[in-house]
N, CA, C and O atoms as CSV, one atom per row, in Angstrom:
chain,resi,resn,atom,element,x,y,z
A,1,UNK,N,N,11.704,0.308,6.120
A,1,UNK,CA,C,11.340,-0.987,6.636
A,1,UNK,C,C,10.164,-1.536,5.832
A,1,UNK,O,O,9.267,-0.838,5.357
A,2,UNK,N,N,10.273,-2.971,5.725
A,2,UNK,CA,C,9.056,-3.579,5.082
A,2,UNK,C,C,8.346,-3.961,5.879
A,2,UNK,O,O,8.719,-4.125,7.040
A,3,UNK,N,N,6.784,-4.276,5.354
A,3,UNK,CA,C,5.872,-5.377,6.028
A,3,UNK,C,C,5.613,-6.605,4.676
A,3,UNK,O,O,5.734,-6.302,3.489
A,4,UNK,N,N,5.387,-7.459,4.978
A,4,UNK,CA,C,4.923,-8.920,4.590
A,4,UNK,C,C,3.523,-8.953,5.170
A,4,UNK,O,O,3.320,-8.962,6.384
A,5,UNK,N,N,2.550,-8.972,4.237
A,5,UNK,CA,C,1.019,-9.348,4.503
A,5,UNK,C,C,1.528,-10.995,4.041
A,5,UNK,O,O,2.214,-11.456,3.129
A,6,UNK,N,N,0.722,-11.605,5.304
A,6,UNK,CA,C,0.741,-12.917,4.519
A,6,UNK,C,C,-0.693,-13.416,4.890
A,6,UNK,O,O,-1.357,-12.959,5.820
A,7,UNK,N,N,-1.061,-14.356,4.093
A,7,UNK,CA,C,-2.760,-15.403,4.090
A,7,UNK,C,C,-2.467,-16.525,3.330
A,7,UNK,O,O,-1.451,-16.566,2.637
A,8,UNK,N,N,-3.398,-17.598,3.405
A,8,UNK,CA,C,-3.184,-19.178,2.985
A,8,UNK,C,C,-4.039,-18.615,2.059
A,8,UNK,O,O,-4.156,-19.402,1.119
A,9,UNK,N,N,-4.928,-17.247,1.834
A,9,UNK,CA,C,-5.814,-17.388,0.299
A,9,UNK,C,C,-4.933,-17.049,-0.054
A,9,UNK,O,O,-4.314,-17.952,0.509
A,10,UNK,N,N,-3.926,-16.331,-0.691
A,10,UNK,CA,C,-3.265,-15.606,-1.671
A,10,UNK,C,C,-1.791,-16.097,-1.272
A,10,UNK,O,O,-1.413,-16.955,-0.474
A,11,UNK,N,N,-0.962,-15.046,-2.306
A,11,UNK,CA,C,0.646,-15.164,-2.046
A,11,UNK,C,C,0.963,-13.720,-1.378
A,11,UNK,O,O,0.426,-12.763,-1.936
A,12,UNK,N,N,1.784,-13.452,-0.231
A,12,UNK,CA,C,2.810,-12.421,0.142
A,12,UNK,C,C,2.279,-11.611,-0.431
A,12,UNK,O,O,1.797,-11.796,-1.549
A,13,UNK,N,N,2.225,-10.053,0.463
A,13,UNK,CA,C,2.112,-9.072,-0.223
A,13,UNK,C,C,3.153,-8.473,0.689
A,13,UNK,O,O,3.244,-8.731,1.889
A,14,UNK,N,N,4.044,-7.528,-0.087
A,14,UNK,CA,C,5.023,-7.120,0.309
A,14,UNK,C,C,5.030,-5.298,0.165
A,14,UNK,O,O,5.304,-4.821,-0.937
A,15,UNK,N,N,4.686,-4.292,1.439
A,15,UNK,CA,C,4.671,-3.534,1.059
A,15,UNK,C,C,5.583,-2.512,1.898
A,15,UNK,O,O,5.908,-3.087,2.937
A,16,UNK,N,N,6.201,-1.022,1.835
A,16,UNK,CA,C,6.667,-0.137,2.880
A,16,UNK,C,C,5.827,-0.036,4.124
A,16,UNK,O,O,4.618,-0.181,4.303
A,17,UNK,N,N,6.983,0.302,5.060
A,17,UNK,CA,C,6.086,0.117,6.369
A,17,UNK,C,C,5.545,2.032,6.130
A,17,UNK,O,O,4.654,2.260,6.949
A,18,UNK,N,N,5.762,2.887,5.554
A,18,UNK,CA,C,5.140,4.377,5.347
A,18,UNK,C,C,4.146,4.428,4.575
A,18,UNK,O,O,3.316,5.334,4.506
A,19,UNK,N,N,4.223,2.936,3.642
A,19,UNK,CA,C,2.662,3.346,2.726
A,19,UNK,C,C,2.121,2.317,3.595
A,19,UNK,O,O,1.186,3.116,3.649
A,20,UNK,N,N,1.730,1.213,4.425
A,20,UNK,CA,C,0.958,-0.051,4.558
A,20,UNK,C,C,0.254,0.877,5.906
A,20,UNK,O,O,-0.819,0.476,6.358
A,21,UNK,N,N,0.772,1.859,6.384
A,21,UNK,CA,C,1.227,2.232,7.669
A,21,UNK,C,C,-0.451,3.251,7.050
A,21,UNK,O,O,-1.366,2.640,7.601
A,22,UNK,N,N,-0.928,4.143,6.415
A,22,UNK,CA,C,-2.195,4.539,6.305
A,22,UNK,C,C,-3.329,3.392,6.207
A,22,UNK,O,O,-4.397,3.448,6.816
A,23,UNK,N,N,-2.993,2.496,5.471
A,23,UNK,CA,C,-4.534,1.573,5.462
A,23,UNK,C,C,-4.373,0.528,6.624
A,23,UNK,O,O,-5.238,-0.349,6.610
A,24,UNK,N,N,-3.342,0.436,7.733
A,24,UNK,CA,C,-3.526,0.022,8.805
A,24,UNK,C,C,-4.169,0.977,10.070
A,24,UNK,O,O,-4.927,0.469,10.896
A,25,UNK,N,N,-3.890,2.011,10.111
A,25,UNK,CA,C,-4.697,3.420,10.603
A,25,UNK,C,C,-5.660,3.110,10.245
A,25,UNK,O,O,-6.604,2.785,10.965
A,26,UNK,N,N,-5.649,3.137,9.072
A,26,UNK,CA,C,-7.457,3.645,9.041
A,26,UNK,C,C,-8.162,1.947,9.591
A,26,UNK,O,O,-9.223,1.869,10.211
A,27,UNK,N,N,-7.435,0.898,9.258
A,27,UNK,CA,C,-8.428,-0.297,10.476
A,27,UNK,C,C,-8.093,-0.190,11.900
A,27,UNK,O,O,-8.645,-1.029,12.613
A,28,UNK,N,N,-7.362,0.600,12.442
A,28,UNK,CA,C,-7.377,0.437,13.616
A,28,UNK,C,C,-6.521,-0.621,14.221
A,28,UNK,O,O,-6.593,-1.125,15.342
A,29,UNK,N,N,-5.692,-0.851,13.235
A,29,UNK,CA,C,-4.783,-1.735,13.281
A,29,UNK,C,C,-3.041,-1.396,13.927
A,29,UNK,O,O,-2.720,-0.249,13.618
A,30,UNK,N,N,-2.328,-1.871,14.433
A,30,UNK,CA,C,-1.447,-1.936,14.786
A,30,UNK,C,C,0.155,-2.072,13.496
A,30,UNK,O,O,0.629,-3.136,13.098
A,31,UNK,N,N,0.420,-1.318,13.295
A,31,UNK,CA,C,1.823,-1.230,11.896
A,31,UNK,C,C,2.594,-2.766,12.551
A,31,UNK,O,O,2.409,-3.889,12.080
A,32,UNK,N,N,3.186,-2.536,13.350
A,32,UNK,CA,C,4.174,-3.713,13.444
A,32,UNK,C,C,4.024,-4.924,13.433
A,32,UNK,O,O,4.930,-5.657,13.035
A,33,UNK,N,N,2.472,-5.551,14.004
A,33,UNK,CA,C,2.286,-7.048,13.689
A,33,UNK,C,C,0.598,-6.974,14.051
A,33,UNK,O,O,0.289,-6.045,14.796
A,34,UNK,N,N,-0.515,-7.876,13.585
A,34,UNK,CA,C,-1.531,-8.164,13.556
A,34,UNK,C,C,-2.283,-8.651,12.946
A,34,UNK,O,O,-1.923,-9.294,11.960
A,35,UNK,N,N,-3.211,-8.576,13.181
A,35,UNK,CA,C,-4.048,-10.344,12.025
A,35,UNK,C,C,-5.806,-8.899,11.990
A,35,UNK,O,O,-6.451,-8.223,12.791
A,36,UNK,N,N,-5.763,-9.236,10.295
A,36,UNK,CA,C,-7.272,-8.888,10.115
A,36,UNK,C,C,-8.081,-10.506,10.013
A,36,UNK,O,O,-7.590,-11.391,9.313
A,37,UNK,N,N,-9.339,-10.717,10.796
A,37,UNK,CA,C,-10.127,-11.899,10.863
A,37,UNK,C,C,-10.987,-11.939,9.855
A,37,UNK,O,O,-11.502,-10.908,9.423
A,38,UNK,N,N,-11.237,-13.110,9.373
A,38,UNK,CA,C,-11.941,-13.474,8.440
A,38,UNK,C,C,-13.518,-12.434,8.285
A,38,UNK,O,O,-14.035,-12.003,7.254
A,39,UNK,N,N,-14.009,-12.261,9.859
A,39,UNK,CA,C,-14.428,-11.320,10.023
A,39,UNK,C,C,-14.654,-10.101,9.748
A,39,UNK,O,O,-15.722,-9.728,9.264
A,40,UNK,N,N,-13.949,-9.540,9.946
A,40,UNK,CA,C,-12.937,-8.526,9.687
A,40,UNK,C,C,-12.673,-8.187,7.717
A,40,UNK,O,O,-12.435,-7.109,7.171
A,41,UNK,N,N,-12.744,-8.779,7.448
A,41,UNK,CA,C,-12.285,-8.566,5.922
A,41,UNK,C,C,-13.592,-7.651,4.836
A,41,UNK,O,O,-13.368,-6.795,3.980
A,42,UNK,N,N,-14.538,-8.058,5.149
A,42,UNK,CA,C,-15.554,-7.352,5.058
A,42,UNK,C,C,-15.666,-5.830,4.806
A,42,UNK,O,O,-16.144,-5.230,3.842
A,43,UNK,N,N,-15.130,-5.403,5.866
A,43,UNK,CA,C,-15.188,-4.148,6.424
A,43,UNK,C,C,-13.395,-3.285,6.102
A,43,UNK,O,O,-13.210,-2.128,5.725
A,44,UNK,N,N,-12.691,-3.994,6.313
A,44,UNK,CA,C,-11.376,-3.830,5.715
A,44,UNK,C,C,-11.911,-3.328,4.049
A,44,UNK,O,O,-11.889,-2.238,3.476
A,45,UNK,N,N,-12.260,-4.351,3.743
A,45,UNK,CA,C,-12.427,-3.850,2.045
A,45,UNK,C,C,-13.309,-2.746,1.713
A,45,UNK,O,O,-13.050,-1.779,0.998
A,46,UNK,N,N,-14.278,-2.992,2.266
A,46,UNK,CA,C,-14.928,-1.666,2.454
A,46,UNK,C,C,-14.244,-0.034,2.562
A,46,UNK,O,O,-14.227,0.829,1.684
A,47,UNK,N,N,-13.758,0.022,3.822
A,47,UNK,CA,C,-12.803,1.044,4.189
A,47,UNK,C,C,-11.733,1.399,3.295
A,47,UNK,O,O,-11.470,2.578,3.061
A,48,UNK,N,N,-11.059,0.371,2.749
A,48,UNK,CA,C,-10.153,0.423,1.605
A,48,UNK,C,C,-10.446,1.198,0.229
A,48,UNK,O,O,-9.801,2.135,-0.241
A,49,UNK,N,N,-11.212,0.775,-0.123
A,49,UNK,CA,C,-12.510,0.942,-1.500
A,49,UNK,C,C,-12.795,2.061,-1.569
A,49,UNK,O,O,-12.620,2.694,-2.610
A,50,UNK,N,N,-13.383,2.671,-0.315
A,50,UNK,CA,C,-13.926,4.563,-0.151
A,50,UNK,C,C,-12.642,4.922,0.052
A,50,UNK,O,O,-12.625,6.134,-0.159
A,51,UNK,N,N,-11.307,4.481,0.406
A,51,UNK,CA,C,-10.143,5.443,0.497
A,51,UNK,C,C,-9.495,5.175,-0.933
A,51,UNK,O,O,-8.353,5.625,-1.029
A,52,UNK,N,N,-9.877,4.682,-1.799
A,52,UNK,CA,C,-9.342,4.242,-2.836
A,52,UNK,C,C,-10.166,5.345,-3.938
A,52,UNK,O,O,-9.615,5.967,-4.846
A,53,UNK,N,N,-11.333,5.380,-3.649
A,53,UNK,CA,C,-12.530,6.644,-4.611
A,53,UNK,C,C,-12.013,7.913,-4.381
A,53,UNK,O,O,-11.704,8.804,-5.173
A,54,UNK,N,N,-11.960,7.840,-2.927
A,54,UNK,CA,C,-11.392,9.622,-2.272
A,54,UNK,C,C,-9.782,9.735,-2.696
A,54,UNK,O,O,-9.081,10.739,-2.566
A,55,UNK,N,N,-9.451,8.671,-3.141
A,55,UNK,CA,C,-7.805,9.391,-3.791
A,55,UNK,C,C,-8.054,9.554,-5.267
A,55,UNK,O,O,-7.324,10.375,-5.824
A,56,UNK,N,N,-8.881,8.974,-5.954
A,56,UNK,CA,C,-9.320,8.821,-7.423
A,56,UNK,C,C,-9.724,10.197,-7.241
A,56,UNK,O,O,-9.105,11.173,-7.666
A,57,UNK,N,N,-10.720,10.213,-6.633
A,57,UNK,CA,C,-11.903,12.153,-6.453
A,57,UNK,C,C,-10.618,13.237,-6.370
A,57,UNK,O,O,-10.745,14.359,-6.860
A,58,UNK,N,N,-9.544,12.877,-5.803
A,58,UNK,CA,C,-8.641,14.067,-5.224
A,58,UNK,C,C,-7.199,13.466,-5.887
A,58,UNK,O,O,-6.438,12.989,-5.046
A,59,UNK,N,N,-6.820,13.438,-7.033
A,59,UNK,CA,C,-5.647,12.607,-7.553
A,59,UNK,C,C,-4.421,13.708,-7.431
A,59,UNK,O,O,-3.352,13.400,-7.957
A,60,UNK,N,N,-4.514,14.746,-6.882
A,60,UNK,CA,C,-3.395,15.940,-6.737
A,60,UNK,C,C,-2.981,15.587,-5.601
A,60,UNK,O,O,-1.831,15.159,-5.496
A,61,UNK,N,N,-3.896,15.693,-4.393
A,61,UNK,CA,C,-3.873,15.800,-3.063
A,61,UNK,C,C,-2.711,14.230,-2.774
A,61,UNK,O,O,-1.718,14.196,-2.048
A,62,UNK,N,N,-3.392,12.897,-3.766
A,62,UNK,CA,C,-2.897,11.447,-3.086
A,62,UNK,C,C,-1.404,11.428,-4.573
A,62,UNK,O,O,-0.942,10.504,-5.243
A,63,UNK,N,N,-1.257,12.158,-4.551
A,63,UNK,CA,C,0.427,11.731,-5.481
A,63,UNK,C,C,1.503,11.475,-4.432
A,63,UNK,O,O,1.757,12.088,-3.395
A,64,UNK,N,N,2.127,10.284,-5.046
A,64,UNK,CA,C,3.608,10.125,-3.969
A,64,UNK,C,C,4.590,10.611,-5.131
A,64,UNK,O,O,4.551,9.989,-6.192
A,65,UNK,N,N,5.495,11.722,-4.988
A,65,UNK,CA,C,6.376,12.280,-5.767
A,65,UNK,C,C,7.840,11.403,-5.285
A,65,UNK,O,O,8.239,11.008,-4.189
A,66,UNK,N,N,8.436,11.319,-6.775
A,66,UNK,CA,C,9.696,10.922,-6.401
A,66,UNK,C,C,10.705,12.017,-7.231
A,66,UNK,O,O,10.823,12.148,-8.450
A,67,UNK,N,N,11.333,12.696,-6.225
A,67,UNK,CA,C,12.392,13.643,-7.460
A,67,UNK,C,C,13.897,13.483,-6.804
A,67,UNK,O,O,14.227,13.787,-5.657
A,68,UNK,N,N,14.580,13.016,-7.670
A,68,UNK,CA,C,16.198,12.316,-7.537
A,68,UNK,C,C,16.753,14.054,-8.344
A,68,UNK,O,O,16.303,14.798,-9.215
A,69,UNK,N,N,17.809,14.041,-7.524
A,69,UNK,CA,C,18.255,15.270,-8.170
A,69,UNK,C,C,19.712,14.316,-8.891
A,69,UNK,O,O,20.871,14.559,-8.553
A,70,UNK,N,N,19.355,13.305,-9.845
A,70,UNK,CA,C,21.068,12.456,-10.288
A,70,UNK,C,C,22.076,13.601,-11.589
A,70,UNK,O,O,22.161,14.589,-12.319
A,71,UNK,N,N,22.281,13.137,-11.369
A,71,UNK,CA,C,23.602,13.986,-11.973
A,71,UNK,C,C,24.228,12.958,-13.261
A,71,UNK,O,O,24.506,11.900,-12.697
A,72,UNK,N,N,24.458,12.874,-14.289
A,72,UNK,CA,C,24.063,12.160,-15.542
A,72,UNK,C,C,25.854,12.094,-16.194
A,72,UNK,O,O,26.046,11.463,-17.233
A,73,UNK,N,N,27.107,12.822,-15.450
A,73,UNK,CA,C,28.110,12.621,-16.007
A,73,UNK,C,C,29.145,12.259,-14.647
A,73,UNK,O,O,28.799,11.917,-13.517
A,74,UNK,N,N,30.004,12.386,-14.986
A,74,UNK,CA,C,31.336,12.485,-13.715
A,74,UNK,C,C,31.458,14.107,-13.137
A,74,UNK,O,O,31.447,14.534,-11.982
A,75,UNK,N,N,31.558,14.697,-14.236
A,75,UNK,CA,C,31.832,16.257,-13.830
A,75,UNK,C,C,30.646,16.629,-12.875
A,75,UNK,O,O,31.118,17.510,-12.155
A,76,UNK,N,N,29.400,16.417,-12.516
A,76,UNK,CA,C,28.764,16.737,-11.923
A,76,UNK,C,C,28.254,17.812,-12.785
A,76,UNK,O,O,28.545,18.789,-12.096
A,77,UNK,N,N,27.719,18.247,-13.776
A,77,UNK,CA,C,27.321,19.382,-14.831
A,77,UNK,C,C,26.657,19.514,-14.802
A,77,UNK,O,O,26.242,20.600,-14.397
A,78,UNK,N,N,25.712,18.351,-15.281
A,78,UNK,CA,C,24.438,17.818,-16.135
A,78,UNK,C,C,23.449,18.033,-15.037
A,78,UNK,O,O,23.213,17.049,-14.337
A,79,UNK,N,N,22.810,19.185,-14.756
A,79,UNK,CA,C,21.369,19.647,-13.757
A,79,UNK,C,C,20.268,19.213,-14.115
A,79,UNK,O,O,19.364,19.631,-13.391
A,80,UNK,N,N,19.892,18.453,-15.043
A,80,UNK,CA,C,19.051,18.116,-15.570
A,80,UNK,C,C,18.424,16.567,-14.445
A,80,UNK,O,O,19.082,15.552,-14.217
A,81,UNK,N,N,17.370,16.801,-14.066
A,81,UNK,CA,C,16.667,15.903,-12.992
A,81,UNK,C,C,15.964,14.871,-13.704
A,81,UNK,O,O,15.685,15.111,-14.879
A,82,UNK,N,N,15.658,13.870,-13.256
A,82,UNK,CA,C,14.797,12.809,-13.719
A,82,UNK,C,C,13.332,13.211,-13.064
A,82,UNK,O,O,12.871,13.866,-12.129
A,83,UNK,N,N,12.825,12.236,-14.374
A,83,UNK,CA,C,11.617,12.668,-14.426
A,83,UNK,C,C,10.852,12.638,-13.167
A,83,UNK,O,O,11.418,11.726,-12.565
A,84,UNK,N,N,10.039,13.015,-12.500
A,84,UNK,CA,C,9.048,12.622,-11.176
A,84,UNK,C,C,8.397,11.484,-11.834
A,84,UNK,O,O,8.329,11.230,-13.036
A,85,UNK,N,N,7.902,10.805,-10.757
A,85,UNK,CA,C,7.406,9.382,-10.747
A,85,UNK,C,C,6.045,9.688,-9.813
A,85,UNK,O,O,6.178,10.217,-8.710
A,86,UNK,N,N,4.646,9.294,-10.370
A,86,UNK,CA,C,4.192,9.339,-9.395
A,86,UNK,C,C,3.425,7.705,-9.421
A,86,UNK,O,O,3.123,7.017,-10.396
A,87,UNK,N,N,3.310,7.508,-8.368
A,87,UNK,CA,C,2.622,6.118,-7.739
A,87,UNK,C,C,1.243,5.878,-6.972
A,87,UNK,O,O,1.290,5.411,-5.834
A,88,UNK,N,N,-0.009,6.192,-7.575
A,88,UNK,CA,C,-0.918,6.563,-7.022
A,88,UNK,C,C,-1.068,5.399,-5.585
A,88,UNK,O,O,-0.314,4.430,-5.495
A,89,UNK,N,N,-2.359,5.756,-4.341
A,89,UNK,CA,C,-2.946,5.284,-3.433
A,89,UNK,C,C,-3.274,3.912,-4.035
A,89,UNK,O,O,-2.647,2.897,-3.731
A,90,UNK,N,N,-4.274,3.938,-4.892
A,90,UNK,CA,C,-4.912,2.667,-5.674
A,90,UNK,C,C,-3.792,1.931,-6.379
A,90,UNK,O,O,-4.154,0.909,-6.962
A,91,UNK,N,N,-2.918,2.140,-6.425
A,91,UNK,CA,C,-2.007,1.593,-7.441
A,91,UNK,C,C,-1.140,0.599,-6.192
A,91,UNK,O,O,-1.000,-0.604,-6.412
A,92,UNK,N,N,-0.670,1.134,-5.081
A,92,UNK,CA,C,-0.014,0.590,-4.075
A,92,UNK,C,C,-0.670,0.193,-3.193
A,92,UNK,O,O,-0.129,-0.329,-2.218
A,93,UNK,N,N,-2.227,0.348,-3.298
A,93,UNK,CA,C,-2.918,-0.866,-2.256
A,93,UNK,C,C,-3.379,-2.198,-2.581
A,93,UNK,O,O,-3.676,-3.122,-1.824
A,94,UNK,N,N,-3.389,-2.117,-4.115
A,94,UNK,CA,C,-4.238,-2.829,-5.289
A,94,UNK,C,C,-3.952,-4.312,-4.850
A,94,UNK,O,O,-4.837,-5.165,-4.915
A,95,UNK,N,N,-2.478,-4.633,-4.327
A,95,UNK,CA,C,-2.508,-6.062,-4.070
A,95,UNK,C,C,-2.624,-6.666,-2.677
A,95,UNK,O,O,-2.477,-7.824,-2.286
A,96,UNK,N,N,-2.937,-5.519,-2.037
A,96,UNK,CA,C,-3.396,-5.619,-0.549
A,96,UNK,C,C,-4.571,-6.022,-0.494
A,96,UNK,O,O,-5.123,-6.944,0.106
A,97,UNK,N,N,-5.084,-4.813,-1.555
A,97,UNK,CA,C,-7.182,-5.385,-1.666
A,97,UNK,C,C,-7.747,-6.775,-1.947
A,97,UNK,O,O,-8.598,-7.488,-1.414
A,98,UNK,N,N,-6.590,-6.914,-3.435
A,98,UNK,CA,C,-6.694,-8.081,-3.409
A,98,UNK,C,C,-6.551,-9.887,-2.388
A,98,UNK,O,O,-7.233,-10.912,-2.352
A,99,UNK,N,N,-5.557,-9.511,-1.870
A,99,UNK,CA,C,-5.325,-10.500,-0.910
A,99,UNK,C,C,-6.606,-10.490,0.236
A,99,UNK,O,O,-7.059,-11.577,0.595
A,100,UNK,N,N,-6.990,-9.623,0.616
A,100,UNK,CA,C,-8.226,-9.181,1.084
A,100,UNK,C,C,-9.709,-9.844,0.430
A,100,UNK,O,O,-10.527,-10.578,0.985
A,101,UNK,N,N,-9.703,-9.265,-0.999
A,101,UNK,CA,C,-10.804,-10.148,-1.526
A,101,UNK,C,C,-10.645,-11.989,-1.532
A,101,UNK,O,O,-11.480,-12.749,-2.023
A,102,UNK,N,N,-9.558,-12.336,-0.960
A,102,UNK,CA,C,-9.226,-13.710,-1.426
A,102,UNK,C,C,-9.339,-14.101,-0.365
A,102,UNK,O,O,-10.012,-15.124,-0.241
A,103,UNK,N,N,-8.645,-13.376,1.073
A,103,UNK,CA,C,-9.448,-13.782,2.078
A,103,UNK,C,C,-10.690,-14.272,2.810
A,103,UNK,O,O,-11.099,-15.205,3.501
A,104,UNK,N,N,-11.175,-12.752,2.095
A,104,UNK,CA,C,-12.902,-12.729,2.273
A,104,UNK,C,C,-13.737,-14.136,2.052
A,104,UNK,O,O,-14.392,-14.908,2.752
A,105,UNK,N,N,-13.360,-14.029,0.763
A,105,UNK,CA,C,-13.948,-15.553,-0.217
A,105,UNK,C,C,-13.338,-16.731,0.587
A,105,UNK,O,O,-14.086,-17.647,0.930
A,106,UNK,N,N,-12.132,-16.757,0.881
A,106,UNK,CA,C,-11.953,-18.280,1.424
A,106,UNK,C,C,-12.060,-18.087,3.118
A,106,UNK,O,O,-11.661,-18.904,3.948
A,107,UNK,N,N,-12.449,-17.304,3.281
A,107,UNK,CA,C,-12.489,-17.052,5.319
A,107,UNK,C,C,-11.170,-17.250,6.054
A,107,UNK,O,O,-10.933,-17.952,7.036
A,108,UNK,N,N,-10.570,-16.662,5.522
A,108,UNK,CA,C,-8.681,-16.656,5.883
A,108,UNK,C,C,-8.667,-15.362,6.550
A,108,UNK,O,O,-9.454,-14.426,6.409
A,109,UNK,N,N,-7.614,-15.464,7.323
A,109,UNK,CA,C,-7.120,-14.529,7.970
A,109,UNK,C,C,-6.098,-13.774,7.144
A,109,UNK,O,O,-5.715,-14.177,6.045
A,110,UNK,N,N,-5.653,-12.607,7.750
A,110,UNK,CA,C,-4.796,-11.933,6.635
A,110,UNK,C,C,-3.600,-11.387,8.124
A,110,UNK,O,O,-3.944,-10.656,9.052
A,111,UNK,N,N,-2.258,-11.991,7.935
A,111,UNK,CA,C,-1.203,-12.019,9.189
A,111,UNK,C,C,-0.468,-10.724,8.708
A,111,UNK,O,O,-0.581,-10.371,7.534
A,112,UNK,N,N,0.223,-10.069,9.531
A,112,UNK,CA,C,1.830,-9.375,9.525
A,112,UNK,C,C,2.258,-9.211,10.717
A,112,UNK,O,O,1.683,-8.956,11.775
A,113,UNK,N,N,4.087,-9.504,10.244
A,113,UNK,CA,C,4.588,-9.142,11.804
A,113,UNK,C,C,4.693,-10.432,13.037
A,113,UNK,O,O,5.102,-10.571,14.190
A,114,UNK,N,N,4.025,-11.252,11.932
A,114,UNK,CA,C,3.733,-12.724,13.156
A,114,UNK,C,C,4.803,-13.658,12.976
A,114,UNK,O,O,4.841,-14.689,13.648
């Protein structure tokens, strides 16, 4: 399932509801629908920022692995796996933060779920 961050500072941010679903935890926020306040953004970024250092400090611990076991002919032969993919914390919040910093600056609210 997706979420849609939306705000009048920025454009759509479009992210999984399993990754959006930690940096809404950690505000105390609700996954399925809620509004961070202009208020609010401050401290959002904040919180974001130190969870963004502590995955940088610990880059083993915050890997999202992707391993496809595909199979590369018809015969089904070819065992040979594709490569792992990894997608760091900072990498998949990066346009969340941002919409956040754009908030901040223009005193917008930041919606999902609404």
């Amino acid at each position: 399932m997706l979420i849609t961050f939306k705000s009048k500072a920025s454009t759509e941010v479009t992210m999984y509801k399993e990754h959006a679903r930690r940096v809404l935890e950690m505000l105390d926020k609700n996954v399925d629908q809620g509004i961070i306040t202009p208020a609010e953004t401050a401290h959002a970024i904040a919180l974001i920022e130190a969870a963004v250092a502590e995955s940088k400090a610990h880059p083993v611990s915050e890997e999202v692995k992707r391993d496809i076991d595909a199979h590369h002919n018809d015969d089904r032969d070819d065992n040979d796996h594709e490569k792992v993919e990894t997608v760091s914390f900072s990498t998949r919040v990066y346009p969340l933060l941002e919409m956040l910093h754009a908030a901040h600056k223009m005193q917008r609210e930041v919606m999902w779920g609404i």
